[in-house]
C-alpha positions as CSV (number, residue, x, y, z in Angstrom):
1,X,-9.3,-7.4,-12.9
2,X,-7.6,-5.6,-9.8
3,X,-4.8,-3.5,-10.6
4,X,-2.0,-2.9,-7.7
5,X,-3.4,0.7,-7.9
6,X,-6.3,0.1,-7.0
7,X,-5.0,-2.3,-4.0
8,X,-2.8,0.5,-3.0
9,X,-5.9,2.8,-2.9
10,X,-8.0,0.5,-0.9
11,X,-5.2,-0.1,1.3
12,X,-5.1,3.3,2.3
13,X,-8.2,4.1,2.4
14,X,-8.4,1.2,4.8
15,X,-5.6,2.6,7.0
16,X,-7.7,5.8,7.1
17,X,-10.1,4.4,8.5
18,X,-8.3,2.7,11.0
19,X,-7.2,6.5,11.9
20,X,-3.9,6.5,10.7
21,X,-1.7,9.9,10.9
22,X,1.0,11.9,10.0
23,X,4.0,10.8,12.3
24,X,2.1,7.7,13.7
25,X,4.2,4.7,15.3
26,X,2.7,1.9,13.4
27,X,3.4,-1.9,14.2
28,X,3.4,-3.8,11.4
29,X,2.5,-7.9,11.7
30,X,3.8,-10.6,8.8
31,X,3.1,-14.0,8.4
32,X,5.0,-16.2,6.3
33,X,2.9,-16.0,3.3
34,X,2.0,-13.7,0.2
35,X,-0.7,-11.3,2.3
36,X,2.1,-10.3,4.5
37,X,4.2,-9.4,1.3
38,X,1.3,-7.6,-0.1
39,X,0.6,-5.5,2.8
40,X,4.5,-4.8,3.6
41,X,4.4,-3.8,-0.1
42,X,2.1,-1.6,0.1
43,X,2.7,0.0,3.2
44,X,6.4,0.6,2.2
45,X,4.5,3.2,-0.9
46,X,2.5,5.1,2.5
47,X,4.7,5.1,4.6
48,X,6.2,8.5,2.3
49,X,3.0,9.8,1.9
50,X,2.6,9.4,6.0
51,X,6.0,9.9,7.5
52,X,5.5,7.1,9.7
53,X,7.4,5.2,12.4
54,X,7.3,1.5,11.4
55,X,8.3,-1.4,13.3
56,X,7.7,-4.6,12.5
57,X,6.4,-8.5,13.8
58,X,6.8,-11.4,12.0
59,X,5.1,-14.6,13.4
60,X,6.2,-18.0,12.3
61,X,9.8,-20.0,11.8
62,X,12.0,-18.1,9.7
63,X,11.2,-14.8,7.7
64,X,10.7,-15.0,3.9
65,X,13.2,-13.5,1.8
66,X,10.8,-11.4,0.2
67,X,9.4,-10.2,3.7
68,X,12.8,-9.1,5.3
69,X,13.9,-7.3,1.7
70,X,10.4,-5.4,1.7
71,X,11.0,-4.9,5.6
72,X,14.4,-3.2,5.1
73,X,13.1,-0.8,2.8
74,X,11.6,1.0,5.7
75,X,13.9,3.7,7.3
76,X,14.9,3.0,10.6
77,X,12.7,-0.3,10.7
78,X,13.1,-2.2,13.8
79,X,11.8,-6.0,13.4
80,X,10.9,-8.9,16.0
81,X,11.1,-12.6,15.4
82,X,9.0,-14.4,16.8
83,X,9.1,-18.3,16.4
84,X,5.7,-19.2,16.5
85,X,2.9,-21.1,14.9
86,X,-0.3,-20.1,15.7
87,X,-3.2,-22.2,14.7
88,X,-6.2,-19.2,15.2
89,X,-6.6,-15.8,14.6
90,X,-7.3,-15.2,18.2
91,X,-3.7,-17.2,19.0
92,X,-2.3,-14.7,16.3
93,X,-3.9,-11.2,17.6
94,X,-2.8,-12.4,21.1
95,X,0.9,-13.3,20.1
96,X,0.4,-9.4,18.6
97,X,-0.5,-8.0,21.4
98,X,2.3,-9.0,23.6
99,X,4.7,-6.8,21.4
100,X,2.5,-3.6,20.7
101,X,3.7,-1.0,22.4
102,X,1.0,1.7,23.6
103,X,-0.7,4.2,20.8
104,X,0.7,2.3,18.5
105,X,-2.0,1.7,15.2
106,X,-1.8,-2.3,14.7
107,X,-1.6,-3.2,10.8
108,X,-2.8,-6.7,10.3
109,X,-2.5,-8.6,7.3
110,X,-5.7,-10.2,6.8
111,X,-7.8,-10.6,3.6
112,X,-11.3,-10.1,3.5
113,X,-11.5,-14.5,3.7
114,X,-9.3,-14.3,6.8
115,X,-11.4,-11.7,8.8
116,X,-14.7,-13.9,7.8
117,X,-13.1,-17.1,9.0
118,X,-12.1,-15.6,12.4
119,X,-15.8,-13.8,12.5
120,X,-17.7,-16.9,11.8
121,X,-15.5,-19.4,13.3
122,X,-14.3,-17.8,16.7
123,X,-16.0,-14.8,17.8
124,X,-19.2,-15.7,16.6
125,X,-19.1,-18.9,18.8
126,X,-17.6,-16.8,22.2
127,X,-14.1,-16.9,21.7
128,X,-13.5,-13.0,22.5
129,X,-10.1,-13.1,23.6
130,X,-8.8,-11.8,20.2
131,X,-11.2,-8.6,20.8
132,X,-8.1,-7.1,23.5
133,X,-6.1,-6.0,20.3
134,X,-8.8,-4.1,19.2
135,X,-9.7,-2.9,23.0
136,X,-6.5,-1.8,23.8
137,X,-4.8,-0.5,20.3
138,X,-5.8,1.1,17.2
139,X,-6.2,-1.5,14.8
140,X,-6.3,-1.6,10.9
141,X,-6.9,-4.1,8.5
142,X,-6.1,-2.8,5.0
143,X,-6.5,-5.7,2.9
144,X,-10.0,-6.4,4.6
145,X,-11.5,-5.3,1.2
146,X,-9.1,-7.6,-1.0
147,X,-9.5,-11.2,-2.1
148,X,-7.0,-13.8,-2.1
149,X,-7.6,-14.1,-5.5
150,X,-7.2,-10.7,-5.8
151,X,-3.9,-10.7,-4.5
152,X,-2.3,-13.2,-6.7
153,X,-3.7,-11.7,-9.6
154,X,-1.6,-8.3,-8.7
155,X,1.2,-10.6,-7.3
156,X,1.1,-13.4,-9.9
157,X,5.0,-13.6,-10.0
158,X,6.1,-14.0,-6.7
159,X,6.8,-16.7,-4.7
160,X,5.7,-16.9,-1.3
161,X,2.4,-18.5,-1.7
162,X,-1.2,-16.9,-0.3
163,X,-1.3,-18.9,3.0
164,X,-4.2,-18.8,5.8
165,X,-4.2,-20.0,9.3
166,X,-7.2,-22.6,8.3
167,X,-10.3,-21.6,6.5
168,X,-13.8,-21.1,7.9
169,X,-15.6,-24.8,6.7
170,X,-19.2,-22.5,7.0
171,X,-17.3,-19.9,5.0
172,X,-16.7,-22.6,2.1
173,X,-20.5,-23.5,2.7
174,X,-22.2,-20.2,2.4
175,X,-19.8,-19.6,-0.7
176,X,-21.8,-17.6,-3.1
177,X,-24.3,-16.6,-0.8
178,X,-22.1,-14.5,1.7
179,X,-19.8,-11.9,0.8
180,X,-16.3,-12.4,2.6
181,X,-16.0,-8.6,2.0
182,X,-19.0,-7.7,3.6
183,X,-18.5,-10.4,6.4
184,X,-15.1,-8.1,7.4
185,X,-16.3,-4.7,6.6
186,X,-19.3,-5.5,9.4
187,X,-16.4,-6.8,11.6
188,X,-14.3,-3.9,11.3
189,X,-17.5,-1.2,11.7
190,X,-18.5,-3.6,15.0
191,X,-15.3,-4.1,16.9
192,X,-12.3,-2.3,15.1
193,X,-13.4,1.2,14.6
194,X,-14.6,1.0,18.5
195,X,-10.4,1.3,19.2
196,X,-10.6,4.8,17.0
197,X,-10.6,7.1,20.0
């Protein structure tokens, strides 16, 4: 079993990889679900050890509870609404990248499941629209190496349910034979870690 130590651990040593730094300006995207908690979590621990400048995106109706307490636990956090719904990962990274501000490092939200899903399902057949995060910002995904299970093992008393955008139907198919984990650490090493410059 996963212990929130050990998340915390793989979360940063995620964010390292991204190329996170002392003093960095760090844009921060939630979703209305229990991955967005987790990583908010999470990040609030780091952002001590980093000294950060957070601000923060949340996409979808109305912001969870849980989200805009974890959110005001940042000092000096600065947090965008924004009323969408987006029904890709590609719509999502898009509706991102309208808000990131220049040399900002991009924290996304997304479980190992999640970065499959948009790997097999929309790059993989030529939607490359979502690439421009990556292309134009530093981009991190520190829950790339964590399980939706995973998560509500370590979360198991909250709330706000684990939530996707839609899951990958060839994902579901190649269950057992492909590793979600190893589907989004090849993503990552492919197209994120080209944006560490």
């Amino acid at each position: 079993m996963v212990t929130k130590t050990a998340l915390r651990n793989r979360y940063k040593r995620n964010l390292r990889k991204a190329g996170i730094k002392r003093q960095d300006s760090i844009l921060v995207a939630t979703l209305p679900n229990l991955q967005s908690k987790a990583s908010l979590d999470l990040l609030v621990d780091i952002e001590k050890e980093f000294q950060v400048k957070i601000s923060h995106i949340h996409i979808g109706r109305n912001i969870p509870q849980e989200i805009n307490q974890l959110a005001q636990k940042l000092p000096g956090i600065e947090t965008i609404a924004i009323d969408a719904e987006p029904a890709t990962y590609t719509q999502l990274k898009l509706k991102i990248l309208e808000k990131a501000s220049p040399h900002q490092l991009v924290v996304l939200p997304l479980t190992a499941e999640e970065i499959a899903t948009y790997f097999l399902d929309e790059l993989i057949r030529g939607n490359i629209e979502g690439l421009k995060l990556e292309a134009r910002h530093r981009t991190a995904y520190p829950l790339a190496t964590t399980t939706i299970n995973e998560l509500q093992a370590v979360y198991k008393q909250d709330t706000l349910p684990p939530a996707t955008l839609y899951m990958s139907k060839l994902l579901e198919w190649l269950a057992g034979t492909v590793n979600p984990q190893a589907l989004a650490k090849f993503y990552i090493d492919t197209y994120a870690s080209r944006s560490i410059a």
